[in-house]
N, C-alpha and C positions, 0 to 999 in steps of 0.2 A: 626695271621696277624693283624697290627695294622697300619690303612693307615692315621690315624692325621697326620697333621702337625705339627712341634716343631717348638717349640716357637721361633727359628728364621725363621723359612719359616712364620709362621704366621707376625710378626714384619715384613718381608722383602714383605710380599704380598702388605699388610696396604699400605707400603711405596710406592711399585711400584704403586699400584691401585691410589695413591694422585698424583703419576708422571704424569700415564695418564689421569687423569681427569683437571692437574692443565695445565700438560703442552703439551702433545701429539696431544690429543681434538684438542687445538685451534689451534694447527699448520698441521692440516686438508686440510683447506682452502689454505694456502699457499704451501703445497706438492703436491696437486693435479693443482692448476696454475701451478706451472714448469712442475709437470707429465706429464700433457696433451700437453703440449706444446714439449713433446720429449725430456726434459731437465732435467737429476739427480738431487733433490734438495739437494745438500750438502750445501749448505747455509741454508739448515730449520734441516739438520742433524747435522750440526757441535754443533750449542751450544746443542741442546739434548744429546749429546755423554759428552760434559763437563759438563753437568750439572749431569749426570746421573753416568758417574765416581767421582764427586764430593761427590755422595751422596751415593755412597756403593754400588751402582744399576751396576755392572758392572764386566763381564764373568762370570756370575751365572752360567751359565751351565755347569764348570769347577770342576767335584766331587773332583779333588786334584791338587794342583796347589807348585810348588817351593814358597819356600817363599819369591824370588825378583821378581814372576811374579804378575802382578795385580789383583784383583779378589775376588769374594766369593766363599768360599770349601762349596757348599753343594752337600750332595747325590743326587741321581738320584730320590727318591721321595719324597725332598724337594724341588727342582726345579722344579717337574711336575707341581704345580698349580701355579708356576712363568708364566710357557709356554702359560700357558689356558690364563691369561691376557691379553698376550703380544699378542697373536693370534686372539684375537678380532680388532688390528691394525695391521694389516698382516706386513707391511713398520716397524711397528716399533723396531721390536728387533734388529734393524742394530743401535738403541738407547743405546741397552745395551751392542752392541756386542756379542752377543747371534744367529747372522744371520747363516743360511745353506746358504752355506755348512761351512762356514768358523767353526763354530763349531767344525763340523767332523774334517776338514782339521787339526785344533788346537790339538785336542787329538791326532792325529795319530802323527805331528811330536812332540807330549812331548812325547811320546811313543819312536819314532824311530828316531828322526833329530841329528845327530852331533851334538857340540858346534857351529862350524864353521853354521850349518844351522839352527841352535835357533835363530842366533845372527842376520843373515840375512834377514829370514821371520818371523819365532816363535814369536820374543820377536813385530816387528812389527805390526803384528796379533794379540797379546794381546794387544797392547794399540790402535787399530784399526787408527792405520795411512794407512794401506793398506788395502785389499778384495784377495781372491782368488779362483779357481773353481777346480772339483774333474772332471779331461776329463777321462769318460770310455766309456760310452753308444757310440754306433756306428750304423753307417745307415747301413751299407752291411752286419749285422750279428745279430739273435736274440741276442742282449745285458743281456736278462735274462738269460740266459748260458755263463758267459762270459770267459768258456775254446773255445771260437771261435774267440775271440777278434784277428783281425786282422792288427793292428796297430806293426808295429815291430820294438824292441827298441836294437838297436844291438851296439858290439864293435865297436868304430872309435878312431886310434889311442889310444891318453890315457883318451878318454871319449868317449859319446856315440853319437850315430847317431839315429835320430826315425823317422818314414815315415809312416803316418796314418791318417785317417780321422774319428774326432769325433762330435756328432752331443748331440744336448740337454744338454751342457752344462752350467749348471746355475752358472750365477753370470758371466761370463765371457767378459758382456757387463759395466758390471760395469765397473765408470770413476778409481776407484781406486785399480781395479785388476791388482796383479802386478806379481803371479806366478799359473799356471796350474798343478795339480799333475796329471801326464798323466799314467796311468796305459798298459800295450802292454804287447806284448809275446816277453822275451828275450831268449827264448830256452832252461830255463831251469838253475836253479845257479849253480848247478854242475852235474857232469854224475849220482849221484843216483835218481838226480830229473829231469834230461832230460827229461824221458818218462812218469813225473806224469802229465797230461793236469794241475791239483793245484799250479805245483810248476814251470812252465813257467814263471809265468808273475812277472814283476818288474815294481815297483813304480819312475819315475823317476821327477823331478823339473822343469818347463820348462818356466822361463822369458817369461813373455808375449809380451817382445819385442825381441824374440831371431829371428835372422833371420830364415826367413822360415816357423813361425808360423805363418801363416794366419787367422782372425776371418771370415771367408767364408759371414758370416749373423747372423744377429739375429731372429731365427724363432718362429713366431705366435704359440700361443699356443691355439687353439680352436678361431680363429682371433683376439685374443688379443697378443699384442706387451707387455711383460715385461720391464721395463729400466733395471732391471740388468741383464737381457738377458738370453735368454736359444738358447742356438747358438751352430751355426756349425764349426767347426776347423779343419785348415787340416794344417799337419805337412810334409811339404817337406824337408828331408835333413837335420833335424833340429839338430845342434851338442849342446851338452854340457858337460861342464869338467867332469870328472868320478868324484865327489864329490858332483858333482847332483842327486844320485843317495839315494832315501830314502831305510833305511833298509839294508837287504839282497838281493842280485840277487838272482830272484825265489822266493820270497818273497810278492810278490806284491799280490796276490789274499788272503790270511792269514789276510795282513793288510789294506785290504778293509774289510773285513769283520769285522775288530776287530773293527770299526767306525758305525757300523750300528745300534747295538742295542742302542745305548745312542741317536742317530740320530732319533730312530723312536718313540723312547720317547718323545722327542722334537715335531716332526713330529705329531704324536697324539692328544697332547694335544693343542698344537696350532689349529690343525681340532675341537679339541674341542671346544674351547674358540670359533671360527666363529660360530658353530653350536648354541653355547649357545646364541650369538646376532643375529645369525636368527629366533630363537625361539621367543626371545623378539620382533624381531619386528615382526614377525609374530602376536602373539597374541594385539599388541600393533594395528596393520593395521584392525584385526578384531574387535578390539572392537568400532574402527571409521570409519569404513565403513560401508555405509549400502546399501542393495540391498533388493527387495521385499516386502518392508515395515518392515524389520527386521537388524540387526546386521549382520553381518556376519559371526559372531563367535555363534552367535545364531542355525548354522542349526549342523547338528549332525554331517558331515564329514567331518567340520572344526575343531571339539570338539576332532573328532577322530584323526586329524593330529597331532593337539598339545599335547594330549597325550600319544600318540605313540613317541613323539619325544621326552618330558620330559624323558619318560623312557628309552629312545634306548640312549640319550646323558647318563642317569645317571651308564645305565648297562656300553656304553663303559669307562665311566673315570672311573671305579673300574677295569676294565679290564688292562687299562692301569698302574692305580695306583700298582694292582700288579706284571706288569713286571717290572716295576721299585723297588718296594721290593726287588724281583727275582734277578733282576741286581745287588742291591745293596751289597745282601748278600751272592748270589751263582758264580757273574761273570756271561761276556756276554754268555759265549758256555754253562750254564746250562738255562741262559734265551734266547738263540737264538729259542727256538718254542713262547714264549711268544712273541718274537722281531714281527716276522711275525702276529699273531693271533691278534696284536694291530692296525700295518698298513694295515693288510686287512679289521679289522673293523671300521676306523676311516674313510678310503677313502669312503667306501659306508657309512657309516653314514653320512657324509658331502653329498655326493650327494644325499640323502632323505629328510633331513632334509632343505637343502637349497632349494631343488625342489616344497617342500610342501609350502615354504614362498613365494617362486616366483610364486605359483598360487593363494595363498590369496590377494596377492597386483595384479594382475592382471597382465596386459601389462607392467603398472609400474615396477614390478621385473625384464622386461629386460633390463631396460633403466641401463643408467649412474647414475640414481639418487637418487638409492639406492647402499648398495656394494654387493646386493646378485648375480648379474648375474655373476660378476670377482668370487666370493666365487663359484658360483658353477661351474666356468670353472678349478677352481684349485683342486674342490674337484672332479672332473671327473678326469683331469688329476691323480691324487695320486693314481689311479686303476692302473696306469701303473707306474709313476715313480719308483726306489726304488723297480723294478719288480712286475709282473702282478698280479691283483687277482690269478690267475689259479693256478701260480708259488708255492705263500704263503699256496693254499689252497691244493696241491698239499704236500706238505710240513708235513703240521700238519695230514694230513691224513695217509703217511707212520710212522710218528711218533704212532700216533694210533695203525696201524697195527704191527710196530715192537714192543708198548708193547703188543700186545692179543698175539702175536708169543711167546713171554717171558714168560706171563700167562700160556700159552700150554691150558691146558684142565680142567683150574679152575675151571671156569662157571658150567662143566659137571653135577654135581649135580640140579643146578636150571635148569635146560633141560629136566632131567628124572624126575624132579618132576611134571612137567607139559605134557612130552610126554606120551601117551602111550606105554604103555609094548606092546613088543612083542608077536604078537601072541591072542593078547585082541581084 
């Protein structure tokens, strides 16, 4: 396994890392005045967007692309230490068009959209004239199971009817969301897949101005307020032409999943990139504070955060790095246990690592006036987004057990070497 970079990931890091320093940095200041004030700043976003498609910085996370769509082709562990950058400006990958979920949303319809729906949302999504949100998670059902999804996208006429209520959908507050891919239960695409709960649900398109679709609210997430929203949605009645429909009927759970492992690659490494400037200013905070007539990086269970966290950020970005190898070369369904083993490590490493910085700066770490307290309310959150720790670790532990089942009675030798005989 060989996790360098090539020498375009390397040239394209250079570049992006001059972007954020020349030009991201200083438009800080001016993103967080309209932030606070409740207001999207697409006036501190729009020239970043032309300056950053001007300059080749632009749907990096795109492993293969048509050749009249816009973009850089690289792999999934060329793009990993794209993510780590970008993720130290959380706001900023909507720079490169590089943002969750539109990402995910963008693979799945190169993957499965029409001509007819490239042309409509795809090709707009690539030159980020719009935004869009992936509606699955639901309040009346564990969403980490989502053969319960109770949202129901049925025949009407010669299109469909959907009637559900979706909750934590992100991005769907955004000023420039213009379509929802609403995932429900259609019954099934045909009678051999009626009775599989997998092959129920359909993926369907759903204009954010279609009548009937309601944005309920935009809800707090640990009492912070997102601008691109992570919101509640209810769908009364909601019709759309039967060419709204992505995919196959019965289809839709297949092509959620086929969106996830490139998603948590992203997802990861962006947790990384925060973790790594909570480090810095951790250790940055300790060496100018001083308490007891000493430093504060001076006492030993400061010494011992910081390098517990060196090492826990450097174990998880090899970790990551090689699911994305995994992805590159095997496909997502032989890296789906690595998919899981990244976002289950990345979310709790984000909340260790952020929590150790928030107690070297004291009171300070909860305030506004650093980014650690929003870092650490995202990195709490990520335990659950994306499904629960339990879920993932639950997961890779049947994996375990179904190879020692396949082993059988391998081991059996290193057992009697060590047990006693019978009888002794």
């Amino acid at each position: 396994m060989d996790f360098a970079p090539s020498p375009l990931c390397t040239a394209l890091q250079a570049r992006l890392q001059r972007f954020m320093d020349d030009l991201v940095l200083p438009s800080m200041a001016d993103w967080h005045r309209w932030a606070d004030a409740g207001v999207y700043p697409l006036d501190v976003l729009q020239p970043l967007k032309d300056s950053a498609r001007a300059l080749g910085l632009w749907n990096l996370f795109l492993p293969s692309l048509r050749a009249d769509q816009p973009g850089t082709r690289l792999d999934h562990l060329d793009y990993a230490p794209l993510a780590e950058v970008m993720g130290r400006v959380p706001w900023s990958a909507e720079a490169f068009n590089c943002s969750a979920p539109d990402s995910g949303n963008i693979e799945l319809l190169q993957l499965f959209a029409t001509p007819a729906q490239r042309e409509r949302w795809l090709d707009p999504l690539l030159r980020g004239e719009i935004r869009s949100c992936f509606a699955m998670s639901e309040p009346d059902v564990a969403s980490s199971d989502p053969t319960q999804l109770r949202t129901r996208i049925e025949r009407s006429g010669d299109g469909w009817r959907i009637n559900g209520r979706k909750w934590f959908i992100t991005g769907a507050a955004h000023p420039l969301c213009r379509v929802a891919l609403v995932i429900g239960d259609s019954g099934g695409g045909n009678a051999a897949g009626a009775g599989d709960a997998h092959r129920r649900h359909s993926i369907v398109m759903v204009p954010m101005n279609a009548p009937g679709l309601t944005v309920e609210r935009n809800i707090p997430v640990l009492d912070h307020h997102a601008l691109e929203g992570h919101c509640e949605l209810v769908l009364r009645d909601v019709q759309v032409p039967a060419d709204h429909l992505l995919g196959d009927a019965g289809a839709g759970f297949a092509m959620a999943q086929a969106r996830l492992g490139p998603g948590r690659v992203h997802h990861a490494m962006r947790s990384i990139g925060q973790c790594e400037l909570a480090l810095e200013l951790m250790c940055e905070r300790a060496l100018e504070r001083r308490a007891f007539g000493g430093r504060v990086g001076d006492f030993a269970n400061v010494q011992d955060w910081i390098a517990h966290s060196r090492l826990e950020i450097d174990q998880a970005r090899l970790l990551v790095l090689r699911a994305a190898w995994k992805l590159d070369r095997e496909g997502a369904a032989a890296a789906r246990i690595d998919a899981s083993a990244i976002k289950l490590v990345a979310a709790q490493l984000q909340s260790r690592v952020v929590d150790r910085a928030i107690q070297v700066f004291g009171a300070m770490g909860l305030s506004p006036d650093t980014p650690l307290a929003r870092m650490w309310t995202w990195g709490r959150a990520l335990r659950l987004l994306d499904g629960p720790d339990e879920v993932h670790l639950r997961g890779i532990a049947r994996h375990e057990l179904a190879s020692a089942r396949a082993r059988g009675a391998a081991n059996a030798m290193h057992l009697r070497r060590w047990l006693p005989a019978v009888g002794e």
